[in-house]
N, C-alpha and C positions, 0 to 999 in steps of 0.2 A: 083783935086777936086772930090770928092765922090758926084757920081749922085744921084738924087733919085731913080732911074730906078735899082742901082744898092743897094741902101739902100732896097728898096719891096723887091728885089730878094735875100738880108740875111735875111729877115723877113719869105718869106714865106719857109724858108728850117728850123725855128724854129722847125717845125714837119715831121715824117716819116711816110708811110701808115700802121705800127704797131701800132701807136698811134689813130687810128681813133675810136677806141673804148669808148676812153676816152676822146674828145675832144667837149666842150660843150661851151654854149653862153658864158660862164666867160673867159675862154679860148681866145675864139676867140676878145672879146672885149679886154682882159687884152694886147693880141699882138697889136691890133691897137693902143690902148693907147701908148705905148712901141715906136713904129715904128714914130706917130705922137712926142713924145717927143724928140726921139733923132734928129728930124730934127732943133730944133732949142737947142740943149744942147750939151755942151763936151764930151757927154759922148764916143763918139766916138774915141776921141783921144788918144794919148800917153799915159800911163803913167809908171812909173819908181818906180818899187816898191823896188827892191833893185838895186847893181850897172849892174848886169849882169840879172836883168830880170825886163821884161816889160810885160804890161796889155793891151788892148786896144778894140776896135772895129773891124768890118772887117774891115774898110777904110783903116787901116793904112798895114794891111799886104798885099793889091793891089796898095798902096805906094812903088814901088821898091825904088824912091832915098832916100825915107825914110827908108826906112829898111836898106838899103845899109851906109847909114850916121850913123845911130844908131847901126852900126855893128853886126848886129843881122844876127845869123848862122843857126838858129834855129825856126821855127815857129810851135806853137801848133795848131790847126785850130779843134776847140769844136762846130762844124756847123756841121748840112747835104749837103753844100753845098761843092765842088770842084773849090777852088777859083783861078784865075788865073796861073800860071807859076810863081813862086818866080826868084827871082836873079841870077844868075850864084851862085854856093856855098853855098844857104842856103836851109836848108832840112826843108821840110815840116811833120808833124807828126798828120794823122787824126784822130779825135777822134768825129765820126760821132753819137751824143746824141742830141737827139730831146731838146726843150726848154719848158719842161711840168714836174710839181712837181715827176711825175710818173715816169720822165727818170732817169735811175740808172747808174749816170753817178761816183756812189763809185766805179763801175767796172773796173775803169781807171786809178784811184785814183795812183796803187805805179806802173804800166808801164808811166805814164807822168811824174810824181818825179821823176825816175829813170834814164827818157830820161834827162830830167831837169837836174840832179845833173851832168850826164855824157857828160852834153855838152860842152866842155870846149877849142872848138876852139872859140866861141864868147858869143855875147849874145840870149837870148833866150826871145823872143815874145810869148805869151799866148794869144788867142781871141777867142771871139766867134763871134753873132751879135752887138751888143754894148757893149761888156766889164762888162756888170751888175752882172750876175747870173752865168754862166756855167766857164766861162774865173777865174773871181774870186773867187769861188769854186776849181776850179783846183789848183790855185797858194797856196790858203793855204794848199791844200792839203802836197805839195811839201814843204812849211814852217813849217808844225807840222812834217811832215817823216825826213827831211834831215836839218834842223834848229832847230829843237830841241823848237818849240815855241807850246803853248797850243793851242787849239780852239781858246779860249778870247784873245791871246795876237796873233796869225794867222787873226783874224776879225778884230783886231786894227788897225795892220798896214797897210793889204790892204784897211781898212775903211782911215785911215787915209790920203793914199797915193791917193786912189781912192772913192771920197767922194761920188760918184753919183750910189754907187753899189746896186741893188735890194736885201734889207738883206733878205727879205722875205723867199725867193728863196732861200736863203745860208742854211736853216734848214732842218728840217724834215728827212727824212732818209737816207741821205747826212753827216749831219751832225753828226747822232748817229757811222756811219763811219768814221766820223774824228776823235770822242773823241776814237773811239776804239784804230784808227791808235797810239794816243799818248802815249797808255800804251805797244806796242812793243819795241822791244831794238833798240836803235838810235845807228849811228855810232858817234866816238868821234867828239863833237862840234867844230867848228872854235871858234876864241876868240868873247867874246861877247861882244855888244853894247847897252848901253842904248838908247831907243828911249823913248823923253819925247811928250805928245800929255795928253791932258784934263787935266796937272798938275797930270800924272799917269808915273810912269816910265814903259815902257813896253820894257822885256829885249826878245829879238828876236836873234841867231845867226847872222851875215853877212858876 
């Protein structure tokens, strides 16, 4: 069970003391909000965006038999925080970005895809604090680089897979880095899948 002791303490590594320049009463209310919501919301948990990668909260990566059950080799960890000891075998992969519109967490953008793409003893977990903003950010990153999927049809599927995502947060200069990511040369695609959602076909690698 994920304490709350332990929910505060991924909230308050939302920020680092580089950020203090920029951190104002909107800021600080938008994290309480945030922190108060996911105590009683999913957002924290599982979820399964494709067969070999997962989205989630911190809860679930201080989850050993969960992790261990979900076969998961691989943990991205998009905190300031230094979360437990994983499992015997699975590798942890820091990607220490504040949770503030300012944080340029594009600079991470094709060393996590790449770790992503190359992990291929198991599966591979993505989190941040609640799985909203930075965690799902990441994963489409890794969708538009090595999936061969657009921005729109990257926002789909983790919209779809993971309904509770803060879009907000998915834009702005983040984003202007993903449409770039998609005009570089892709490696040749896996066979592709229609995913059907809103009565749209949305064709994603898998």
């Amino acid at each position: 069970m994920f304490s709350l002791s332990c929910r505060w303490r991924c909230y308050t590594c939302f920020l680092s003391p580089a950020d203090g320049a920029v951190i104002h009463v909107f800021s600080l209310l938008q994290m309480a909000l945030l922190y108060m919501f996911s105590l009683s919301c999913r957002c924290m948990a599982l979820s399964q965006i494709l067969p070999s990668l997962f989205l989630s909260g911190a809860s679930v990566a201080e989850d050993a038999p969960l992790v261990s059950r979900s076969g998961i080799t691989l943990i991205v960890n998009a905190t300031l925080c230094h979360a437990p000891a994983p499992p015997p075998g699975v590798e942890v992969l820091r990607v220490p970005v504040s949770d503030l519109p300012t944080a340029r967490l594009d600079r991470h953008f094709d060393r996590v895809a790449e770790r992503i793409h190359g992990n291929r003893a198991g599966n591979t977990l993505v989190h941040c604090a609640a799985g909203m903003s930075r965690s799902p950010t990441l994963v489409m990153a890794y969708l538009m680089r090595f999936r061969g999927a657009t921005l729109s049809q990257a926002h789909t599927l983790v919209r779809d897979k993971r309904p509770h995502v803060y879009e907000r947060r998915l834009y702005g200069r983040n984003s202007v880095r993903l449409a770039e990511e998609r005009e570089e040369p892709r490696p040749q695609a896996a066979p592709v899948i229609s995913i059907i959602n809103s009565n749209k076909s949305i064709f994603c690698s898998l």
